[in-house]
C-alpha positions in Angstrom: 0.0 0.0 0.0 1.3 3.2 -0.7 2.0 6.3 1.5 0.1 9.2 1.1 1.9 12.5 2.6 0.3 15.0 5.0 -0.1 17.1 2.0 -2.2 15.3 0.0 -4.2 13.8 3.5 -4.6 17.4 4.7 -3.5 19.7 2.1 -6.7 20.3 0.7 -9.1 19.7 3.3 -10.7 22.5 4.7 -12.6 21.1 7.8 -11.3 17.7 9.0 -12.2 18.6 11.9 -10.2 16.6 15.0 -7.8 14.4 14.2 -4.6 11.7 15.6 -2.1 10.5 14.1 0.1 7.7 15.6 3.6 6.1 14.5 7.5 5.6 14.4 10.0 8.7 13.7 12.1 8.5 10.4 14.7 8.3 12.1 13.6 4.8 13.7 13.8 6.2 17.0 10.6 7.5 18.3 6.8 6.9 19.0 5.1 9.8 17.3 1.8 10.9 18.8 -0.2 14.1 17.0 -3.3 15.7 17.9 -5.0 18.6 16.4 -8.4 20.4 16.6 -10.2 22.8 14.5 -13.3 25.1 14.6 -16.1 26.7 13.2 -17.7 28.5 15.9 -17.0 30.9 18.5 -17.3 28.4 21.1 -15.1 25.9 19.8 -12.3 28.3 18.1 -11.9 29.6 21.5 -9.8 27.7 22.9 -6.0 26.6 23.7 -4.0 23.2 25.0 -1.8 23.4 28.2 0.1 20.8 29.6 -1.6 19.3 32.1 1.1 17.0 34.5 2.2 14.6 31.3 -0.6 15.2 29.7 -2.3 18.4 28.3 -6.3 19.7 28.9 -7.7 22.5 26.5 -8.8 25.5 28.1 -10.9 28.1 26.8 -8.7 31.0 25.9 -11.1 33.4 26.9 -13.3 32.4 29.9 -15.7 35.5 29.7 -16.7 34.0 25.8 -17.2 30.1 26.7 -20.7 29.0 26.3 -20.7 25.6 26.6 -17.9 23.4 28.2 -19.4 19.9 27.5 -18.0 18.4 24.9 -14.8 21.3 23.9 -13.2 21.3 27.5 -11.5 17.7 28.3 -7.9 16.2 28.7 -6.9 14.9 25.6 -3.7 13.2 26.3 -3.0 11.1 29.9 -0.3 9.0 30.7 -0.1 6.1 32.4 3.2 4.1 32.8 4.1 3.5 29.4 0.8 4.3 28.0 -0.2 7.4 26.5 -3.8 7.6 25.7 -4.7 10.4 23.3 -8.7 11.3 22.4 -10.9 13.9 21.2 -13.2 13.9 24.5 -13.7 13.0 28.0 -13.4 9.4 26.6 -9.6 9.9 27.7 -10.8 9.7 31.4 -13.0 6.5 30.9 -9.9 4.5 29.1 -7.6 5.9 32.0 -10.1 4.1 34.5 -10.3 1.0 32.6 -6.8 0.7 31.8 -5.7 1.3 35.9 -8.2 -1.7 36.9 -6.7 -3.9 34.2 -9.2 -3.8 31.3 -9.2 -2.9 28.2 -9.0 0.3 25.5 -11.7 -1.5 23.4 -13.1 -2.3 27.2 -13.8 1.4 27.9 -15.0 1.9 24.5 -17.7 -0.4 24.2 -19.5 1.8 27.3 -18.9 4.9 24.9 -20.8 6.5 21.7 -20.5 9.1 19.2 -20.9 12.4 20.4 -24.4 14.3 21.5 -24.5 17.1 18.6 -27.4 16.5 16.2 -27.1 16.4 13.6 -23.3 16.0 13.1 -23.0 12.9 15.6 -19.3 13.8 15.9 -17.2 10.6 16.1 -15.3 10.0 18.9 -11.9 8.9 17.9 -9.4 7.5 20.4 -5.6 6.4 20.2 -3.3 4.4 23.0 0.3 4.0 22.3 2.1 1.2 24.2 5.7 1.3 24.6 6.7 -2.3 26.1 9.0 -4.5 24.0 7.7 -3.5 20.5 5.9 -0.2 19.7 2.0 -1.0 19.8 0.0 1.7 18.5 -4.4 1.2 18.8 -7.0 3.6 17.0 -10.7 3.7 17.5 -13.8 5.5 16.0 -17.3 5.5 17.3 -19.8 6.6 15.4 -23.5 7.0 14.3 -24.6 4.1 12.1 -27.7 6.2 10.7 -28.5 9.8 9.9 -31.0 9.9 13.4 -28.2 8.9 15.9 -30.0 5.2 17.0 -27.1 3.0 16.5 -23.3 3.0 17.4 -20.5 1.4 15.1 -17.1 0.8 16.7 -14.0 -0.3 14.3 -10.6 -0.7 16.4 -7.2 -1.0 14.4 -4.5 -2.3 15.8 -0.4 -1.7 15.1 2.3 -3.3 15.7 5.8 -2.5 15.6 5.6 0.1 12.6 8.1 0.6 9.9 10.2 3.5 10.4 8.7 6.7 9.2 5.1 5.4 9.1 1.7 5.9 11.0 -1.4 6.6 10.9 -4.2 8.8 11.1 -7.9 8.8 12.1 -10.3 12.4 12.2 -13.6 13.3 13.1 -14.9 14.3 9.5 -14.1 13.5 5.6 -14.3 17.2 5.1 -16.8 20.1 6.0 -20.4 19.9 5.1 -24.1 20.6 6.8 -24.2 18.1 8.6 -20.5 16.9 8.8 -19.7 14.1 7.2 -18.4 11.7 9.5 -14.8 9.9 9.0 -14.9 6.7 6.5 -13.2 3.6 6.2 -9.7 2.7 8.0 -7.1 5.5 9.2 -4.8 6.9 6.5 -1.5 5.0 5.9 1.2 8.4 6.1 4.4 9.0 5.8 6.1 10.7 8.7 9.4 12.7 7.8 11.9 15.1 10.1 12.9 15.5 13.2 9.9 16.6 15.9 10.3 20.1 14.8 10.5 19.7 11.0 7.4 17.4 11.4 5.3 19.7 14.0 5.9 22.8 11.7 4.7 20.7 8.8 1.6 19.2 10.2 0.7 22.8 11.4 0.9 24.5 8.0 -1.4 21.9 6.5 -4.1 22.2 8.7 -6.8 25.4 7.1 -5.5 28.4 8.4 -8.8 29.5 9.0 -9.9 27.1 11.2 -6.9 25.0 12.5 -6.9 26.0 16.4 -4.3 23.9 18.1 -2.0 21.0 17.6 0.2 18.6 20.1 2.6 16.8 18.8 5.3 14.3 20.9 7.8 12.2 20.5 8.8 9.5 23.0 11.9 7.8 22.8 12.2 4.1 22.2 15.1 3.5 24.7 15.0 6.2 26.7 11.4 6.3 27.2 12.3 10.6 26.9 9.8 13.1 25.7 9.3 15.9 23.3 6.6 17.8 23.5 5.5 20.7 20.7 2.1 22.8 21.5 0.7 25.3 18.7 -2.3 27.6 19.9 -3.5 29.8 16.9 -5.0 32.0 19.5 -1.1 32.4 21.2 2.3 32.7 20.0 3.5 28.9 20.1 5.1 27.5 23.1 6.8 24.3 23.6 
């Protein structure tokens, strides 16, 4: 199967809306873990990640302008050991649970659905990264099975121990739309490329610039179990 790059994935694609991306470094010598959001309204374009312990939380960037805090205020990314959980909702919590009494990611899932937001039905898309002996890497979609929001499909992909410079990448929408179009099919094969820099910058510049908001990107290392962490907020100067 052949690559496709981050151009051609996101390139052209004005309102993927939120989206993970999971893999190896070029190099051979990291885990890569992205996450980005994007918005439409005021509610949801207002608002920034912070690091949150090892993790990060998103935080409206204006308190006096947030509206509703349901489903746009949540941790994204929590660690535990060796496992990094990365979502695009308060699902993060419910796999942190499972996982510290010894279930399951697909576990946790299967008490979870789509989203609340007729008629979009956002998906909720999930990734865990597990660093033991070989680098395993787990994505997860749920999402509406009909136009009226009765029914709940739930596809889990699995990894293991990627080839260098590859991942993959799952997001909430196939582009923009009334309603949204939810994701289709199985995550994007990509090519990864650069150091955490070259790749962060790069990811950033092909999300819309009119409604990317924020993007995380880390890199663990694979011996040293290290981390590199890069945070773009479109409503701050970037930070790291």
């Amino acid at each position: 199967m052949n690559l496709k790059t981050i151009e051609e994935t996101l390139g052209s694609n004005s309102y993927p809306g939120r989206g993970i991306l999971l893999g190896k470094s070029e190099d051979g010598q990291n885990a890569v873990i992205a996450y980005f959001i994007m918005g439409r309204s005021e509610n949801s374009r207002n608002r920034i990640f912070v690091e949150d312990g090892k993790g990060i939380r998103t935080e409206a960037y204006d308190p006096s302008k947030l509206t509703d805090p349901s489903l746009i205020i949540y941790s994204p990314v929590r660690v535990l050991g060796d496992t990094t959980i990365v979502t695009n909702g308060d699902q993060t919590d419910t796999i942190y649970d499972f996982l510290s009494n010894g279930r399951t990611f697909e576990d946790a899932l299967r008490t979870r659905t789509f989203e609340p937001d007729s008629p979009n039905f956002t998906p909720r898309i999930s990734g865990l990264v597990e660093l033991n002996e070989t680098l395993r890497l787990r994505l997860s979609i749920l999402k509406s099975g009909d136009a009226a929001g009765t029914t709940t499909q739930r596809f889990f992909f699995e990894y293991n121990d990627p080839k260098d410079g590859e991942g993959w990448l799952i997001h909430t929408y196939v582009g923009d739309g009334q309603p949204l179009p939810s994701f289709e099919g199985e995550p994007t094969h990509i090519s990864l490329k650069g150091t955490i820099d070259e790749f962060a910058e790069h990811l950033w510049s092909n999300l819309n610039e009119d409604n990317k908001i924020s993007l995380f990107v880390r890199y663990i290392n694979l011996n040293t179990k290290l981390v590199d962490t890069r945070i773009f907020n479109k409503n701050l100067s970037r930070n790291a």
